[in-house]
VEXVO-636343 format. One record per residue (C-alpha): y, x, z. Coordinates in steps of 0.05 Angstrom, whole numbers, plus 5000, padded with zeros to 4 digits. Each point is the difference from the previous one (the first is absolute). Last residue first. Layout:
N
YXZ/...
//
This chain:
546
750551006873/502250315062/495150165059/502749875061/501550305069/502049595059/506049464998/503949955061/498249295045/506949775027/499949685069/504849645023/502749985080/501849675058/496650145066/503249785064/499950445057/507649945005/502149964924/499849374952/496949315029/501649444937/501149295026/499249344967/502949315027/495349564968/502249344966/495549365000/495249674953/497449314995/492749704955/495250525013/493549934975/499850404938/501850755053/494749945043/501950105072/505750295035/506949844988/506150364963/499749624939/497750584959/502449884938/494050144942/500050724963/502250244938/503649335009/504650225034/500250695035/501149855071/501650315080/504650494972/499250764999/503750484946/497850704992/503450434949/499350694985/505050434968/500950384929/502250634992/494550364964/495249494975/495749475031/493150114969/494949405005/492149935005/499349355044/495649715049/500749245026/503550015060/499550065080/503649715053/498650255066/501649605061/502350185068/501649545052/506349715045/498249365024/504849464998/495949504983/491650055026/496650234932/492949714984/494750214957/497449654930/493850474971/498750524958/505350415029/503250584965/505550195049/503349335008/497049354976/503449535054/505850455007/500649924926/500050534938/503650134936/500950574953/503250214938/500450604953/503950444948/507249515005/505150234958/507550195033/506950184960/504550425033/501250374948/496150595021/493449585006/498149635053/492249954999/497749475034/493849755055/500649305031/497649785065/497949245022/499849845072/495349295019/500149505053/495849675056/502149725063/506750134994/506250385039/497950604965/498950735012/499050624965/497650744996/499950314925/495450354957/500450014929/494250374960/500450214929/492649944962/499350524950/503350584958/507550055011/502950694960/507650125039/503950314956/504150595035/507749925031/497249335022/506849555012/501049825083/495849435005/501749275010/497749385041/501749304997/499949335036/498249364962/501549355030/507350225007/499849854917/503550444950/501050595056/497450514952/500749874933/495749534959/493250424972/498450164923/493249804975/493050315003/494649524986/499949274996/507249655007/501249674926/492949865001/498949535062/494049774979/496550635025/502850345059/495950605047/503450564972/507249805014/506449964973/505549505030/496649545050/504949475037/501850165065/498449305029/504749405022/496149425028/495850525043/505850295041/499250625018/506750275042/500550765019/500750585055/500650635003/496850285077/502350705012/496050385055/503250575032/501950714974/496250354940/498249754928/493850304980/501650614952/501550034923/503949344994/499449404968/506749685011/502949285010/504649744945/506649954980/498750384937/502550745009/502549915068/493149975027/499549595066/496750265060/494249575027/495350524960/492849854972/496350724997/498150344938/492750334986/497050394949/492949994996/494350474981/497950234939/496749404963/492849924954/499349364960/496549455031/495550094957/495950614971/500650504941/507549914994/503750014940/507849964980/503649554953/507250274998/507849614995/501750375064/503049415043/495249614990/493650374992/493749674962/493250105025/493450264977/493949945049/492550324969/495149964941/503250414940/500349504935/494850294940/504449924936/496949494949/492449714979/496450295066/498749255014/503850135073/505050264965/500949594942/500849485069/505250225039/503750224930/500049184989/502249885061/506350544992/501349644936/501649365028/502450255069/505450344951/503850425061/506950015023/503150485044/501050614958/507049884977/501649795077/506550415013/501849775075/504749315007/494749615019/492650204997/496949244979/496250094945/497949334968/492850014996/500149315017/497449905078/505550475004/500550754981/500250635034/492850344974/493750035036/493550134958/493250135044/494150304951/492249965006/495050554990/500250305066/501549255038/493349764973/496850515047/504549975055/499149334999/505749474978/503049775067/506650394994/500849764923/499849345032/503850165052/506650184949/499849394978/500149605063/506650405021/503249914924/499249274988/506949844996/502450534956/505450465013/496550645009/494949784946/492350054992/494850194953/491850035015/496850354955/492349835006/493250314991/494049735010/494749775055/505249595038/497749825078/505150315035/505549664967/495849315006/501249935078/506649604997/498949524940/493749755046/503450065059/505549494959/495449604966/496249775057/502050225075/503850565029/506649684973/498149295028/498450345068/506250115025/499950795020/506850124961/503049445025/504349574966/495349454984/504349384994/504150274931/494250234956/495549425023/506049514980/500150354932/492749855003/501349205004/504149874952/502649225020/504749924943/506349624997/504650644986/505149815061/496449595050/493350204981/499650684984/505950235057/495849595059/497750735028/507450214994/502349645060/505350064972/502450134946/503250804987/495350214945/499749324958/507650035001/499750674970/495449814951/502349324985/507050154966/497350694943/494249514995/503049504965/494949464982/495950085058/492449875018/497149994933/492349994999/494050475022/504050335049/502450664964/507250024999/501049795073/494850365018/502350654978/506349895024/496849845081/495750594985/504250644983/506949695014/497749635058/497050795044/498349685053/502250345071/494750085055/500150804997/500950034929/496649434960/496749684937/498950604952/496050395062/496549395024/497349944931/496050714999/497850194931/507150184979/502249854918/503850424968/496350274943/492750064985/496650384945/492149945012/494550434968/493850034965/496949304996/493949964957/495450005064/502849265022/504950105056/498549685074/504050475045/506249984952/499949154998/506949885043/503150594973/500249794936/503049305009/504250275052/503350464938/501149474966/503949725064/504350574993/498750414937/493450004971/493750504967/492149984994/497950394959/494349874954/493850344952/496849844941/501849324985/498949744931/493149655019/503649535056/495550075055/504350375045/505949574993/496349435019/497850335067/506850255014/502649304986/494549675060/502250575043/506949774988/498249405016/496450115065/505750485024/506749694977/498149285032/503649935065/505750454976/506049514991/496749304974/500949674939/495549494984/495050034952/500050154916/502850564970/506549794954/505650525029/497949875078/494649635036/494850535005/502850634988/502450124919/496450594977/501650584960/496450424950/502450654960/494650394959/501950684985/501150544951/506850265019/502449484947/496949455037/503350265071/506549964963/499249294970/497749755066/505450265038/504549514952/494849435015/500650105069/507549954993/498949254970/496449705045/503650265062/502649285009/492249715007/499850435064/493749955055/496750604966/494050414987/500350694966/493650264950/501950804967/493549974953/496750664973/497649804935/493749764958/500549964925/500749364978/506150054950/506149834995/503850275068/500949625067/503949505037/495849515037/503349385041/496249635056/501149415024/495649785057/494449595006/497949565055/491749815003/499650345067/496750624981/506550244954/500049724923/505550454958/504149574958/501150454941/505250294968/501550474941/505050534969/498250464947/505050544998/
//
């Protein structure tokens, strides 16, 4: 493998890094081009190099301006379009390229979609994983900011050192207040678009429907080629993911391909104590089938929505997305207890009699701390689907259990929580937690959610809530293809956090940065009467197996 760099000259005068792996010879080739901010992953794109070289390819990678010996300064986003344009263009021109595709993996894969309305002709396709093209969606849920996605990130990718032990400063970066002076007074660094990121927390603010971030937003529908799009059940950047392949046209969309498997950010399958053999996937080599097919040089790929099964160790196909569902199976939050764990029940049927009110203490200097979850990224020993404390581990959390399934129960979709609620605070948030107890006893989480009276019931906007009002919220989650088996229960667990998958609601109105004191909420769950308390569990529909 012939191995060569170049410092590519962008219209500004800058030029950026750029490192060429490719046969002997001049012949022209198909070239897979990727764009990066990462000088550490160095070294693996090399090793994917030698593969894609042996397949017949060229393999060239860029260092973003500012980062791994390109010249500039380093700033998140701002410049991805024009200069990779301005690479595109070089590429191009280069007499041994015949054709490219475009490919990336997180913020690679921003690099690609950020220029797929404005490709150069010799541009055939686009491989993107796991990256969202709507910000808002990777920064918050219903008000709440999602630190281990964006306030880790940032902390590891500021342009210069800001901690020397990161494992300490993270958390403590999280929880100081008021967090809007966190980059100066603790990493002693004014960054100002992390503070745009964490002031702007509504979804109609007009810094994410302005500039780069309409611009990123809009592209999908714009692409003239095709793309596969790949996503994870457990990785952060699933919901925006997954509307990118959404937005593609329905003509790009026939002869494109949506991958979801139940990994992390990492690949890393994450399916718990099921059988899993078939979980994992060589992104490597399934990029480089992506494009022989494309080329007509390997296997022709089937156009359409394949997804992995937890639960049932299966890939299955779909010819649309969402994926198709049979109905809904419903069980009802119980103010009984369950003698087999101590807990609440989910029961069958609404409960019946009066009104029961159960009742709990959030106290935002002592959150439930995250264990699994689909929306956590620096947090690696917690991301994806890990095993649950026992009922009763913390009165914060109050929990629900099923009767045991005597069938499997096949969940395909988004699962729906929906409780009625009251607090003695201005402003506060319920967080609900999805498991599968399994006949040991042993619990894994399958999904998450989190909402605010402030945010509640999809709002776009910051509402109000007058304390002590008794309303009804929906919680919704992420989708999910997942098989509980034959005698297992369901789980529901509902707190008022999930830290630091999610910033600490301090139990006051306003935006979230700015506050400096918190205060404990008296938190009160309405079960039975007229009151509606339920989950929703979305049944899978019929699938094509692969």
């Amino acid at each position: 493998m012939r191995v060569e760099e170049y410092l590519v000259p962008l219209s500004d005068g800058l030029r950026l890094r750029t490192i060429v792996c490719r046969p002997e010879g001049n012949a022209p080739l198909p070239v897979l081009f990727m764009r990066t901010p990462y000088p550490q992953l160095e070294e693996n794109a090399k090793k994917a190099a030698q593969s894609a070289v042996e397949r017949g390819y060229a393999y060239v990678f860029q260092f973003c301006r500012g980062t791994g010996g390109s010249e500039g300064d380093w700033v998140p986003n701002a410049n991805e379009r024009k200069d990779g344009i301005d690479g595109l263009q070089w590429l191009s021109s280069q007499p041994w390229c015949d054709w490219i595709g475009i490919h990336g993996i997180s913020y690679m894969a921003l690099t690609g979609w950020i220029v797929a309305d404005a490709l150069p002709d010799k541009v055939r396709g686009l491989f993107l994983c796991h990256y969202g093209i709507d910000r808002h969606l990777s920064a918050y849920r219903d008000g709440l900011f999602r630190h281990d996605i964006l306030t880790g990130w940032t902390m590891q990718n500021a342009g210069k050192s800001v901690t020397d032990n990161f494992a300490r400063d993270y958390l403590r970066s999280c929880v100081f207040r008021p967090h809007l002076e966190a980059d100066e007074k603790l990493w002693g660094v004014r960054l100002d678009w992390y503070r745009d990121w964490i002031t702007n927390v509504d979804y109609t603010a007009p810094y994410w429907h302005s500039g780069f971030w309409k611009q990123l937003r809009e592209i999908p529908g714009k692409v003239g080629v095709p793309v596969c799009v790949v996503a994870g059940w457990f990785d952060h950047h699933l919901e925006g993911t997954l509307l990118a392949f959404e937005e593609l046209s329905e003509k790009i969309k026939k002869r494109s391909e949506l991958i979801v498997g139940s990994w992390t950010h990492d690949f890393v399958p994450s399916v718990a104590v099921h059988p899993s053999a078939r979980a994992a996937l060589d992104i490597n080599a399934v990029i480089l089938d992506w494009f022989d097919s494309l080329s007509g040089r390997g296997k022709r790929r089937t156009p359409g929505v394949t997804v992995y099964v937890a639960g049932e160790d299966t890939w299955k196909r779909s010819d649309r997305w969402p994926v198709p569902t049979a109905g809904r199976k419903i069980r009802y939050l119980s103010p009984q207890g369950d003698s087999y764990s101590g807990a609440y029940r989910l029961s069958d049927s609404p409960a019946v009699g009066p009104e029961s009110v159960i009742e709990y203490r959030y106290d935002p200097d002592d959150p439930v701390r995250s264990v699994g979850g689909e929306t956590l990224l620096v947090s690696e020993s917690e991301r994806g689907c890990r095993k649950q404390p026992g009922p009763g581990a913390r009165a914060d959390v109050i929990t629900f259990i099923s009767d045991p399934f005597i069938d499997a129960l096949p969940i395909c979709g988004e699962i729906g929580v929906s409780l009625s609620v009251s607090s003695d605070a201005e402003d506060t948030c319920f967080a609900v937690k999805i498991s599968e107890v399994f006949p040991n006893g042993e619990a894994y989480n399958i999904r998450s959610g989190i909402t605010t009276l402030a945010y509640r019931n999809g709002r776009t906007e910051r509402g109000t809530y007058t304390p002590d009002e008794i309303v009804d919220i929906k919680v919704k989650t992420l989708p999910i293809t997942w098989t509980m088996g034959k005698g297992s229960r369901l789980r529901l667990d509902v707190a008022s956090s999930d830290f630091p998958q999610y910033c600490v609601h301090t139990n006051y109105p306003g935006v979230w940065s700015t506050r400096r004191d918190v205060k404990i909420a008296r938190q009160r769950l309405h079960i039975g009467g007229s009151r509606g308390a339920f989950i929703e569990i979305p049944i899978q529909g019929v699938f094509s197996g692969l």
